[in-house]
NUVEX-208163 format. One record per residue (C-alpha): residue in three letters; z, y, x. Coordinates in steps of 0.02 Angstrom, whole numbers, plus 32768, in hexadecimal, padded with zeros to 4 digits. Layout:
<sites>
+---------+------+------+------+
: residuo :   pz :   py :   px :
+---------+------+------+------+
:     ala :    Z :    Y :    X :
...
+---------+------+------+------+
</sites>
This chain:
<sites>
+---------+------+------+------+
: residuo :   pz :   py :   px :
+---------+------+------+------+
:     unk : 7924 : 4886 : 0983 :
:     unk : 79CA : 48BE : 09B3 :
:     unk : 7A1F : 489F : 0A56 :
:     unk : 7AD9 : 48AC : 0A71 :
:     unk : 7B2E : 48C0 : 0B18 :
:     unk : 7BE5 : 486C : 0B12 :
:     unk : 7C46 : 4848 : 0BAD :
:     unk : 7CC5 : 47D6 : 0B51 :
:     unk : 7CFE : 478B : 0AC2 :
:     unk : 7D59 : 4821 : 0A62 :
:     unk : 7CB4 : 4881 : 0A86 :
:     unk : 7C4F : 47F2 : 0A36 :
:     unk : 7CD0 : 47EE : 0995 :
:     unk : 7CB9 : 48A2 : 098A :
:     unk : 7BFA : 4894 : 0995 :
:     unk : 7BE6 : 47FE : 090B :
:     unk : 7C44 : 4852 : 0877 :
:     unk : 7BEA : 48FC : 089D :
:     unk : 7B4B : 487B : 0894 :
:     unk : 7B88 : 4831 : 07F4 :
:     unk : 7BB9 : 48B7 : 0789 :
:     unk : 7B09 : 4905 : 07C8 :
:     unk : 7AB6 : 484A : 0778 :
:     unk : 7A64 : 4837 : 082B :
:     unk : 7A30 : 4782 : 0835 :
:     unk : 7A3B : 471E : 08C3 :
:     unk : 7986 : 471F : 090D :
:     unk : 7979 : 47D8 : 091C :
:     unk : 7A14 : 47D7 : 097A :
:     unk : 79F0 : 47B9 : 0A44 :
:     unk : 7AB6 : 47DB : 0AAC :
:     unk : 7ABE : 4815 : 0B5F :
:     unk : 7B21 : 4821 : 0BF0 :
:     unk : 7B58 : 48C6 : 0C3B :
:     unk : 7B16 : 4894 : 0CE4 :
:     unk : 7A6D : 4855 : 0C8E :
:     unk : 79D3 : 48AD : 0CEB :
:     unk : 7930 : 48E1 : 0C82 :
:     unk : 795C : 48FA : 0BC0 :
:     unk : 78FB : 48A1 : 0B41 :
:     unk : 7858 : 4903 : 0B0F :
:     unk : 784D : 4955 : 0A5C :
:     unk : 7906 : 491A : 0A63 :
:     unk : 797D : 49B8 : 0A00 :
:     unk : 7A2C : 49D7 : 0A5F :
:     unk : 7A86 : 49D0 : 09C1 :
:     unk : 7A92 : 4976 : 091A :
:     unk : 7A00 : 497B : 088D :
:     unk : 7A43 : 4A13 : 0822 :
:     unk : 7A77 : 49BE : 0791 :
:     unk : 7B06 : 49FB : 0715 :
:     unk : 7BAB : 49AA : 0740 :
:     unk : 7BCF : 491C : 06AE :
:     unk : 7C79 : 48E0 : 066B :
:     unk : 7CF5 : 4884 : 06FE :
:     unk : 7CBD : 47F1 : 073E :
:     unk : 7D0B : 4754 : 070D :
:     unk : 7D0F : 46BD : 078F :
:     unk : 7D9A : 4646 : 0797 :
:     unk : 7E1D : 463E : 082A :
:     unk : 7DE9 : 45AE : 0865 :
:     unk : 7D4C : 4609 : 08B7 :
:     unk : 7DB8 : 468A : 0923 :
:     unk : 7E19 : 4614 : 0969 :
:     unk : 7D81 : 45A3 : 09A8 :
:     unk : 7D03 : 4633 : 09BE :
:     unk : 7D99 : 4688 : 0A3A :
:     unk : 7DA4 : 45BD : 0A7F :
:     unk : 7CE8 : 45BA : 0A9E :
:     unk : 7CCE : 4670 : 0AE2 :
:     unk : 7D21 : 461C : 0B76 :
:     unk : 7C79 : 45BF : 0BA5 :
:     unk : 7BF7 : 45E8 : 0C1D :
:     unk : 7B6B : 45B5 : 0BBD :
:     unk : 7B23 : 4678 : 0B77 :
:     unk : 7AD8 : 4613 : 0AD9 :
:     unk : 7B90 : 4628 : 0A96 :
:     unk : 7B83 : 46CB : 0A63 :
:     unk : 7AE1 : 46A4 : 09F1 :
:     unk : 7B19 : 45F5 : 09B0 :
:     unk : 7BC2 : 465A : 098F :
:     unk : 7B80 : 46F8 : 092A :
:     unk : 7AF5 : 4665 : 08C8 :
:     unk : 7B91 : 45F7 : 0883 :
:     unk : 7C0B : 469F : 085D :
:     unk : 7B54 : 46C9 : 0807 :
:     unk : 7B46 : 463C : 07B3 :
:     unk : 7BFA : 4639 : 0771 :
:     unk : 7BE7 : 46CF : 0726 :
:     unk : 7B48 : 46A4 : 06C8 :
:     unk : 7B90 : 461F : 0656 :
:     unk : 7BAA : 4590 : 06DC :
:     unk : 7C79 : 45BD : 06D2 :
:     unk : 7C8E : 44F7 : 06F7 :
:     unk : 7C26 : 44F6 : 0798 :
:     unk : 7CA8 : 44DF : 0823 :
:     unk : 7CD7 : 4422 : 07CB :
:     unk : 7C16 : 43D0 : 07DD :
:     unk : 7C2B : 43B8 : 0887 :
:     unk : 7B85 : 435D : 0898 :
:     unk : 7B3E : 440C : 0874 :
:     unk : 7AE0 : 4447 : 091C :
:     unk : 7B20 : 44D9 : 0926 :
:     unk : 7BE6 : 44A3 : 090B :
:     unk : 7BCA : 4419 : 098C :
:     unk : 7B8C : 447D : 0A0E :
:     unk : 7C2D : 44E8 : 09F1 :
:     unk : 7C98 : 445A : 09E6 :
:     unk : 7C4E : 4425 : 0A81 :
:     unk : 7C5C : 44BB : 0AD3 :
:     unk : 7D2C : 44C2 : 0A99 :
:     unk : 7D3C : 4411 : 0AE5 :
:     unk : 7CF2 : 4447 : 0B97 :
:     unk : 7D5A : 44D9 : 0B9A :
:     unk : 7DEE : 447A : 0B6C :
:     unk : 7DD4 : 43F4 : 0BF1 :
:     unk : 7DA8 : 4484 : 0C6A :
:     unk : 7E4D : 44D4 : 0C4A :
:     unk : 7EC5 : 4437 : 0C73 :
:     unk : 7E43 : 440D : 0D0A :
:     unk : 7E79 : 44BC : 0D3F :
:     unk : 7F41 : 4497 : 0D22 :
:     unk : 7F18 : 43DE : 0D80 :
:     unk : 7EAE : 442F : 0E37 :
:     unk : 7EF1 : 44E3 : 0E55 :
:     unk : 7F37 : 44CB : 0F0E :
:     unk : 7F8B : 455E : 0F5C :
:     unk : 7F88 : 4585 : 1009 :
:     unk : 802F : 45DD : 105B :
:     unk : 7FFB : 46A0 : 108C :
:     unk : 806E : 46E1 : 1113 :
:     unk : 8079 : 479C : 1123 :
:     unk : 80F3 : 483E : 1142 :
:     unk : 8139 : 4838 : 1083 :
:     unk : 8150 : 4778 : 1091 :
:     unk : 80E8 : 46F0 : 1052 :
:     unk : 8070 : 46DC : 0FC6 :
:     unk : 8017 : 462F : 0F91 :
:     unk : 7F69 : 4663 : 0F6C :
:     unk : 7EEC : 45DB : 0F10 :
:     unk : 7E30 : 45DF : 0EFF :
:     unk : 7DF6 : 4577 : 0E82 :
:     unk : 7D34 : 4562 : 0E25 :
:     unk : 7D62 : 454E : 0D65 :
:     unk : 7CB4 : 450F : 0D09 :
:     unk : 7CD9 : 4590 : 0C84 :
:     unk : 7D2B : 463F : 0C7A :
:     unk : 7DD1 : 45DF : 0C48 :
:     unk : 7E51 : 4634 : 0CE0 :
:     unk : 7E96 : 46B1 : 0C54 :
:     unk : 7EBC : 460F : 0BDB :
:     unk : 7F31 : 45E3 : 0C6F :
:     unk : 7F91 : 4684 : 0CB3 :
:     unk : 8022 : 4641 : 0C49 :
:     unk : 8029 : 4589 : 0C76 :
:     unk : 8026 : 45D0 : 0D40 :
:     unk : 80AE : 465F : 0D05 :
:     unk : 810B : 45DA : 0CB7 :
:     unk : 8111 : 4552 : 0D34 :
:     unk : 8101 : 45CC : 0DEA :
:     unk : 816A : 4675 : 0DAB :
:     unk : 81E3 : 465C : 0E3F :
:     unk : 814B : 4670 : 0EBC :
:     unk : 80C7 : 46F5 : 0ED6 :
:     unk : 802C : 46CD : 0ECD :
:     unk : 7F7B : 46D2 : 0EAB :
:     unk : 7EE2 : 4653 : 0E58 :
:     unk : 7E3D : 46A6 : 0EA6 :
:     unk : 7DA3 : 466D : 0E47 :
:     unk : 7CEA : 469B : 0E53 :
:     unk : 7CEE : 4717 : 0DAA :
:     unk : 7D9A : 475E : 0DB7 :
:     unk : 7E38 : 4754 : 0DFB :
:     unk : 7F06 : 4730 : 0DC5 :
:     unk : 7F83 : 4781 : 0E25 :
:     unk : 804A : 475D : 0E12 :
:     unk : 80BF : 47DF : 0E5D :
:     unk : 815E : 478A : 0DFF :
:     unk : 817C : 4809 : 0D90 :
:     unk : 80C6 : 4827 : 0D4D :
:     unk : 8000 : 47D4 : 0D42 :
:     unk : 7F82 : 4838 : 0D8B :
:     unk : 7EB9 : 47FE : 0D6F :
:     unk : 7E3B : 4830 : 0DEA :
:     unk : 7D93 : 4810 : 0E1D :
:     unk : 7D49 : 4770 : 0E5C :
:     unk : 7D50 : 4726 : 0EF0 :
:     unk : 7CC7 : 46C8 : 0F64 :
:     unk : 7D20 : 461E : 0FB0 :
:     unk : 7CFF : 4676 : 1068 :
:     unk : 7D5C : 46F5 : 1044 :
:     unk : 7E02 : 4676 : 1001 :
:     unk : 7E72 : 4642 : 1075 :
:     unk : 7E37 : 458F : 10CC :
:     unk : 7EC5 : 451D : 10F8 :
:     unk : 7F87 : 4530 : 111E :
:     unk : 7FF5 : 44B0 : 116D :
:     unk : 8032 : 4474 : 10A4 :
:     unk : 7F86 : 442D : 1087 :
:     unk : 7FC3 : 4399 : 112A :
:     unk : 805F : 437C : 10D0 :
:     unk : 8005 : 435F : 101F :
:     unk : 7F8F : 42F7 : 106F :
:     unk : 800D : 428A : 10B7 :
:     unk : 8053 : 428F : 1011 :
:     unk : 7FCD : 4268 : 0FBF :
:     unk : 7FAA : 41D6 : 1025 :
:     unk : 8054 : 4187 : 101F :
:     unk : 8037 : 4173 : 0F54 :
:     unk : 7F87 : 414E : 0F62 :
:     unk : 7F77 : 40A8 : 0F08 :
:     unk : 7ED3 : 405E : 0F33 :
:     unk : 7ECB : 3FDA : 0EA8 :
:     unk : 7ECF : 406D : 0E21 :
:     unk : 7E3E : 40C6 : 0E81 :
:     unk : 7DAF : 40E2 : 0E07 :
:     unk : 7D36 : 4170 : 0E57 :
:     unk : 7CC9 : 4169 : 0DBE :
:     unk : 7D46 : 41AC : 0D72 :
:     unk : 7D83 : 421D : 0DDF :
:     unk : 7CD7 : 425A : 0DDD :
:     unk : 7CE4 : 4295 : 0D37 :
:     unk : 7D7B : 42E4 : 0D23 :
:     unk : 7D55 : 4355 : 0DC7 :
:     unk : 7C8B : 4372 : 0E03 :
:     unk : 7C89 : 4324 : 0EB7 :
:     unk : 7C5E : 43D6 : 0ED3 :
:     unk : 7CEB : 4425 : 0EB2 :
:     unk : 7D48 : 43A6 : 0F1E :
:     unk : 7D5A : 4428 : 0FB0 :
:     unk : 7DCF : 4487 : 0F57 :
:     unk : 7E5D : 43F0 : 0F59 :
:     unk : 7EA3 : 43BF : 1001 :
:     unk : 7EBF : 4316 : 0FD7 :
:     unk : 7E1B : 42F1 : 0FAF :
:     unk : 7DF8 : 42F9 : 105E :
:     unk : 7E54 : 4267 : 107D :
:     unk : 7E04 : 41FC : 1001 :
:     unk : 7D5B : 41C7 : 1076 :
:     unk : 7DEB : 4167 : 10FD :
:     unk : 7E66 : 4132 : 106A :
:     unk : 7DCA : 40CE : 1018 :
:     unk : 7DA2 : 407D : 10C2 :
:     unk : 7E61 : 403C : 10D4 :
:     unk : 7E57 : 4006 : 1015 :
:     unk : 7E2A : 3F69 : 102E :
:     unk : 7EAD : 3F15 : 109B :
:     unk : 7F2E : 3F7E : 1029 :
:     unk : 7EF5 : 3F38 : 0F83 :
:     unk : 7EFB : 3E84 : 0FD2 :
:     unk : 7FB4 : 3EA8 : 1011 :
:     unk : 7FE6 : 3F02 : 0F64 :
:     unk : 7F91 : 3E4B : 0F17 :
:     unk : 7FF2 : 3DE9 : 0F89 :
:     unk : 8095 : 3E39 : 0F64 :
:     unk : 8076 : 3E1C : 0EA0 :
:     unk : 80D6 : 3D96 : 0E5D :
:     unk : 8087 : 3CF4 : 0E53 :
:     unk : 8081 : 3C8F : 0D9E :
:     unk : 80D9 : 3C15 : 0D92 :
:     unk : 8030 : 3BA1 : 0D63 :
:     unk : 8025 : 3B84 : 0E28 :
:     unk : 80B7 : 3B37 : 0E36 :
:     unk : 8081 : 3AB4 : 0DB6 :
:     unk : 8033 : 3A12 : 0DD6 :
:     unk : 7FA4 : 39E5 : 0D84 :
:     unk : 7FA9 : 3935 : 0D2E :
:     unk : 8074 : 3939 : 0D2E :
:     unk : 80DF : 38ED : 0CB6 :
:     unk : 8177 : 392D : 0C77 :
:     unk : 81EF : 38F1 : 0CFF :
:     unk : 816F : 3926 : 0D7F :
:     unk : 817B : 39DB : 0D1F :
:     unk : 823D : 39C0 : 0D56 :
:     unk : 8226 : 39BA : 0DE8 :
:     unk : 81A9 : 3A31 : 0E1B :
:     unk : 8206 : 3AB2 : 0DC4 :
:     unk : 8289 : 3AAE : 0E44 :
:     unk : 8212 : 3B08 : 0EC0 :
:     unk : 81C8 : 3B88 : 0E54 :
:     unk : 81C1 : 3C24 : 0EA6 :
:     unk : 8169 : 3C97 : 0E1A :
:     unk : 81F9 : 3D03 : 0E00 :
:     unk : 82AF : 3D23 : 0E53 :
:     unk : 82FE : 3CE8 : 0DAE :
:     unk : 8327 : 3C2F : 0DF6 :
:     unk : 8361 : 3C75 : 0E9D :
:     unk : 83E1 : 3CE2 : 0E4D :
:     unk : 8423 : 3C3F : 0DF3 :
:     unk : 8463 : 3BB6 : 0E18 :
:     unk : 83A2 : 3B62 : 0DF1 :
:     unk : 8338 : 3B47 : 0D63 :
:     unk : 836D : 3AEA : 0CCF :
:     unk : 82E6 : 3A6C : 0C81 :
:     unk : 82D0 : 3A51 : 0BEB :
:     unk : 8313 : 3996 : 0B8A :
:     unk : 82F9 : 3928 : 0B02 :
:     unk : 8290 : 388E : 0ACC :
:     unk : 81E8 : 38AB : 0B26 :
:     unk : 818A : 3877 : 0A8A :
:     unk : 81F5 : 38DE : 0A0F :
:     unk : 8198 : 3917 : 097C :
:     unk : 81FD : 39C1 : 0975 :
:     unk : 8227 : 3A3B : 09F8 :
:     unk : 82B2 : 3AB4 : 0A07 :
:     unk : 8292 : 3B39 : 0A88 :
:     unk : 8317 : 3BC8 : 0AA4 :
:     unk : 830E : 3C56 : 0B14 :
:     unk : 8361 : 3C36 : 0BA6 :
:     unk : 8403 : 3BCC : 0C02 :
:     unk : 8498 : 3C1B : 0BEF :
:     unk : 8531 : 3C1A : 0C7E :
:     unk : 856A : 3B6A : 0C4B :
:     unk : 84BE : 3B27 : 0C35 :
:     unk : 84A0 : 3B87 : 0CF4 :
:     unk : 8516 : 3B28 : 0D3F :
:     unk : 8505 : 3A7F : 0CE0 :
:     unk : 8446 : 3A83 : 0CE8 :
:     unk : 843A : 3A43 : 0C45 :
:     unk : 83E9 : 3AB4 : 0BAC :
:     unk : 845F : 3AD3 : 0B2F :
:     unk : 850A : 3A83 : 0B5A :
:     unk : 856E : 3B2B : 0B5B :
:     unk : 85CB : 3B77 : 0AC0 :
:     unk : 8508 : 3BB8 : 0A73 :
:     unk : 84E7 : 3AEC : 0A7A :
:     unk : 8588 : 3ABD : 0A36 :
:     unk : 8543 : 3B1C : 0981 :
:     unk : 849B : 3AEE : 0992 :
:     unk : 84D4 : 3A38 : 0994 :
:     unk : 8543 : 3A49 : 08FC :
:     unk : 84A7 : 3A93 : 08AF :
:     unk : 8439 : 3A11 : 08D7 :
:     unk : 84C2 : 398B : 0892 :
:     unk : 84C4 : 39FC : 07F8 :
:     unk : 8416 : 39E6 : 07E0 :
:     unk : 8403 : 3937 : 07E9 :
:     unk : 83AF : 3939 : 08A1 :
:     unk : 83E6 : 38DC : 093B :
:     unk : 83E7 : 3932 : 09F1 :
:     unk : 83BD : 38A1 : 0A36 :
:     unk : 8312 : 3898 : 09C9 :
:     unk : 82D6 : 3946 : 09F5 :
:     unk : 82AC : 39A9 : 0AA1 :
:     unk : 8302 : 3A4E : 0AD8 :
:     unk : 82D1 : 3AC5 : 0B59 :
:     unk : 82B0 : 3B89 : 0B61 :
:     unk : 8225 : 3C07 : 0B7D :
:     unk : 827E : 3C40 : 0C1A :
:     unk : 82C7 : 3BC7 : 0C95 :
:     unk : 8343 : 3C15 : 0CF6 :
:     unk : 83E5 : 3C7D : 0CCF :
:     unk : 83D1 : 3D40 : 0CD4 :
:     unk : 846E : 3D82 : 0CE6 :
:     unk : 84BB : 3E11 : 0D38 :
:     unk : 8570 : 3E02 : 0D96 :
:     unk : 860F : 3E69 : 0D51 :
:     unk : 868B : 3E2F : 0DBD :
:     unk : 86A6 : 3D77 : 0DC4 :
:     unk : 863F : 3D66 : 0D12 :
:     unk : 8592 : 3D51 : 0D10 :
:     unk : 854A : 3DAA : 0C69 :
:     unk : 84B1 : 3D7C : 0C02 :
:     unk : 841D : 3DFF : 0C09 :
:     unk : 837F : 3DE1 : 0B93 :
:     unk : 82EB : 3DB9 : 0BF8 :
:     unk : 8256 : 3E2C : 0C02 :
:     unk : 81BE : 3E00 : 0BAF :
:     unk : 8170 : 3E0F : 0C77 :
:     unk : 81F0 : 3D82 : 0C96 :
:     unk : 81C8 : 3D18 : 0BEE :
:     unk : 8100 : 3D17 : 0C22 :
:     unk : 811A : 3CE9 : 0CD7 :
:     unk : 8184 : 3C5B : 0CA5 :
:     unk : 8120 : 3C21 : 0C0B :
:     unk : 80B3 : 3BA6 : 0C63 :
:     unk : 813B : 3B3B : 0C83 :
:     unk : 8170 : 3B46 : 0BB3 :
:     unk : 80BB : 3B08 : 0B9E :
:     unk : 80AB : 3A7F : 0C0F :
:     unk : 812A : 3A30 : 0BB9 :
:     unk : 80EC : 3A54 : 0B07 :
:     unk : 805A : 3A02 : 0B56 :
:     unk : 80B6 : 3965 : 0B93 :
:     unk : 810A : 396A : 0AEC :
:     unk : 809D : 3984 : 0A7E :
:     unk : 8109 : 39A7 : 09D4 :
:     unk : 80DD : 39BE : 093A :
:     unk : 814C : 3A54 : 091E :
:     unk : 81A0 : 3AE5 : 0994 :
:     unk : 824C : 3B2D : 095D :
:     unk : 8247 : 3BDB : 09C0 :
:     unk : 830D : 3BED : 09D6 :
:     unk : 8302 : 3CB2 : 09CE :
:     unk : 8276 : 3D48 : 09F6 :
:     unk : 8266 : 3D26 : 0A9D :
:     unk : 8240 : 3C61 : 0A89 :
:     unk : 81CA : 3CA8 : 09E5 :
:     unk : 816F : 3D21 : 0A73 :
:     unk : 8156 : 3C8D : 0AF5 :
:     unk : 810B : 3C20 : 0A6D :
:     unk : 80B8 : 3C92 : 0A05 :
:     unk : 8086 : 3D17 : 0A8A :
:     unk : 80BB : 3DA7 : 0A3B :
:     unk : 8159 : 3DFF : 09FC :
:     unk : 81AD : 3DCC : 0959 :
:     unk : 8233 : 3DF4 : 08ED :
:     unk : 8288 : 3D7E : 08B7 :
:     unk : 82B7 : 3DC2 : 080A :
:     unk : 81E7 : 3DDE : 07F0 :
:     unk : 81CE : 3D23 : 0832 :
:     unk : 8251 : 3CD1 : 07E5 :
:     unk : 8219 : 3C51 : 076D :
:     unk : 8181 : 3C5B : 07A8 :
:     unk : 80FB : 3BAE : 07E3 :
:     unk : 8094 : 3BE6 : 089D :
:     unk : 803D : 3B8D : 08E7 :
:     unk : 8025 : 3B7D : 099D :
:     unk : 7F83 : 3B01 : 09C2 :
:     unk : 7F9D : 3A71 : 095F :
:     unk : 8056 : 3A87 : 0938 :
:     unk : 80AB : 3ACD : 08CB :
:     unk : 8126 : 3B70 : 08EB :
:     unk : 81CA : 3BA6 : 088E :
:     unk : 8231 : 3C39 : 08DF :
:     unk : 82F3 : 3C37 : 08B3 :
:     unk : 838B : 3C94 : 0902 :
:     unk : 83E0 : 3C52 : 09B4 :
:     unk : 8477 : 3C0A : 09A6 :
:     unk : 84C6 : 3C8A : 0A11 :
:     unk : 8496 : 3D12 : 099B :
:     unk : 8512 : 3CBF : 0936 :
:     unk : 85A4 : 3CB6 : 09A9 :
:     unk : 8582 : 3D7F : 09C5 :
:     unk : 8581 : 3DA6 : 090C :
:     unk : 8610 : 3E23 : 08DE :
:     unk : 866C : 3DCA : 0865 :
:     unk : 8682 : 3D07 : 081C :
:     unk : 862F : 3D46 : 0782 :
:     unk : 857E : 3D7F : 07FE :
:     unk : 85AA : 3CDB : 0856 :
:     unk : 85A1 : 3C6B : 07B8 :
:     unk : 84FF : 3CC0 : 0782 :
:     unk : 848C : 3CA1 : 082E :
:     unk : 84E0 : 3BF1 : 082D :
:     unk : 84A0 : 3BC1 : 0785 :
:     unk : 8401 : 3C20 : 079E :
:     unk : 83ED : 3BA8 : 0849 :
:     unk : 841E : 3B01 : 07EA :
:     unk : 83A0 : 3B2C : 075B :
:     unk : 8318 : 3B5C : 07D4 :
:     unk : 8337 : 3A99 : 0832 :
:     unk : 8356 : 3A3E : 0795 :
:     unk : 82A6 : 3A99 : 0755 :
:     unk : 824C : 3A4D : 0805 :
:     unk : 829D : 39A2 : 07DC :
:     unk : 825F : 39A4 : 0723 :
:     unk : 81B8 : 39D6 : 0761 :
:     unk : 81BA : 3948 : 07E7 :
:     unk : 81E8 : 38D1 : 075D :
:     unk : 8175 : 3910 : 06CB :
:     unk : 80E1 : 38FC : 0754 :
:     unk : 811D : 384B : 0792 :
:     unk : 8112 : 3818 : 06E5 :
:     unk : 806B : 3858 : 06AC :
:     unk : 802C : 37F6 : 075D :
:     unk : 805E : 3748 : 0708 :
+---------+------+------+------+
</sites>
């Protein structure tokens, strides 16, 4: 049996390929810690004598996750370390990629802890303010699960170089005079400065963006041990910000905006859906305009047109599509051999979102958060409707009816279906009167016409096969 004392990593590197070009295997291998007490009995002090054999050959991948892993507490590293560098060099070169192996998965394990305790350490360092005769120093202590304060000295460099400072932990210590980084020993917390009058203003902070309807202390839990809660000021003020969270998450509920499904009646026809529309209060949309536009049409039409949303003229009319968009749409539905007056029009979105330049009031797109909290009033009157096809008038309309986000080149051409009707999705009209040229202009026209006259050959083929 051997036993090695190594203090750190670049002693334990050291040690192993001595160890391997010696052909010392694994079990006769025990490692120890300067500070350990009573050696091993019959244990030597130094390697078996062996001759030294050729270089070793392990790949790269190893250093870099054996330097990784050296950063755990767990001793057992050391051994499970020197038996996979042993085992790569004794015709298992491929080890490191069968990560079901038990002795790469306790590595990789190991790598992931350190890992998470290195960002933990980035997330819950607090420094405290240290007034003195040379001016002030921020001084942190902080109880890292694993030796991982070195794998940090830059990230603190980096992002506090303007300040001096110092992170105090149990094994050793960081010190930043602004010019260079110091280590030193550890640190017991007694010894740490306790509080400073900073930790009252982060904990006013700290409650003023405390958002008690995100608060998951499970979670919390496992990103930071409730033991090492002390070392965060804030934390403090969790036990009396959970108390409070009720009444806040009912006042943060209250202020969300309501759907626009209360403001339906239940049982309602279509000019009862008129109606209540007028109060709806789901959104500021109809406030901002001049009120919500309706939708129109036969109430028993087999085909519905729905567009996005009124435009100015429409606004102020309160009529769907009656502005220069409508004007093309009708000449397109004339072109296709439909009549208006046979069909219903409305729009995902009832009211006019616009924003004021001047005296003009300008078209913006609606958000899809604006689509969904109007869509119940969309489906109420598909529901009174009840058509046997849906012309989406755009990718907004498409996203109210469909509930998701098209394109309209993808969809084009395409048959949906939405419950028991049927679905085509086809450009607005007002895509057409923003194209930049006549030639673009002639193309989405056609493209509309074809996609109508398709609906009323469809209508027609299936009115025919029903007789």
């Amino acid at each position: 049996m051997v036993e090695i004392e190594i203090a750190n990593y670049g002693e334990w590197r050291h040690a192993a390929r001595s160890l391997l070009q010696r052909g010392v295997p694994p079990e006769s291998v025990t490692w120890r810690a300067p500070n350990d007490a009573q050696p091993l009995l019959f244990a030597s002090e130094e390697p078996i004598s062996e001759p030294l054999k050729a270089a070793i050959m392990i790949p790269r991948a190893f250093f870099k996750l054996a330097e990784n892993v050296s950063r755990h507490s767990d001793w057992k590293r050391w051994s499970v370390l020197y038996r996979v560098a042993w085992r790569l060099t004794h015709g298992e070169l491929n080890l490191l990629a069968i990560d079901i192996d038990e002795d790469v998965a306790t590595l990789l394990s190991m790598e992931r802890a350190v890992h998470k305790d290195i960002y933990r350490m980035r997330a819950f360092v607090r420094f405290r303010k240290v007034s003195g005769e040379d001016g002030d120093r921020f001084v942190a202590w902080y109880e890292p699960a694993h030796h991982t304060l070195d794998a940090n000295a830059q990230f603190f460099i980096e992002r506090f170089g303007s300040m001096r400072w110092a992170i105090l932990t149990p094994d050793s210590s960081l010190i930043w005079d602004l010019e260079k980084l110091e280590t030193g020993p550890g640190v017991s917390r007694s010894q740490a400065p306790q509080e400073d009058e900073l930790e009252d203003l982060w904990r006013l902070y700290y409650g003023a963006i405390f958002n008690p309807a995100r608060l998951k202390l499970k979670a919390m839990r496992a990103q930071l041990p409730v033991g090492r809660w002390n070392n965060l000021p804030e934390v403090r003020a969790i036990p009396e910000l959970i108390r409070l969270s009720r009444g806040r998450v009912q006042q943060m509920a209250d202020a969300q905006p309501r759907s626009a499904s209360d403001f339906i009646p239940a049982g309602t026809s279509l000019s009862q859906l008129r109606e209540a529309v007028k109060g709806c209060a789901a959104c500021p949309l109809c406030s901002r305009a001049s009120g919500p536009v309706f939708g129109e049409g036969d109430p028993d039409a087999r085909v519905v047109l729905s567009g996005e949303q009124p435009g100015n003229e429409e606004d102020r009319a309160g009529r769907p599509f009656v502005g220069p968009a409508g004007q093309v749409l009708d000449a397109a539905i004339r072109q296709a051999g439909l009549e208006r007056s046979a069909l219903y029009l409305t729009n995902a979105v009832k009211a006019f979102k616009f924003e004021e330049r001047g005296k003009r009031r300008i078209h913006q797109t609606p958000r899809s958060s604006d689509i969904a909290i109007c869509s119940p009033w969309l489906f109420a009157e598909l529901e009174q409707v009840n058509p046997e096809l849906i012309v989406c008038l755009g990718a907004s309309a498409a996203q109210a009816v469909l509930g998701r986000k098209i394109k309209i080149s993808e969809e084009r051409g395409r048959t949906l279906v939405r419950g028991k009707a049927r679905v085509i999705v086809t450009y607005h009209p007002s895509a057409i009167l923003r194209a930049p040229d006549e030639a673009e202009q002639t193309r989405l026209l056609a493209a509309l016409v074809e996609d109508l006259r398709g609906a009323s050959m469809s209508l027609a083929a299936v009115s025919k096969s029903a007789s």
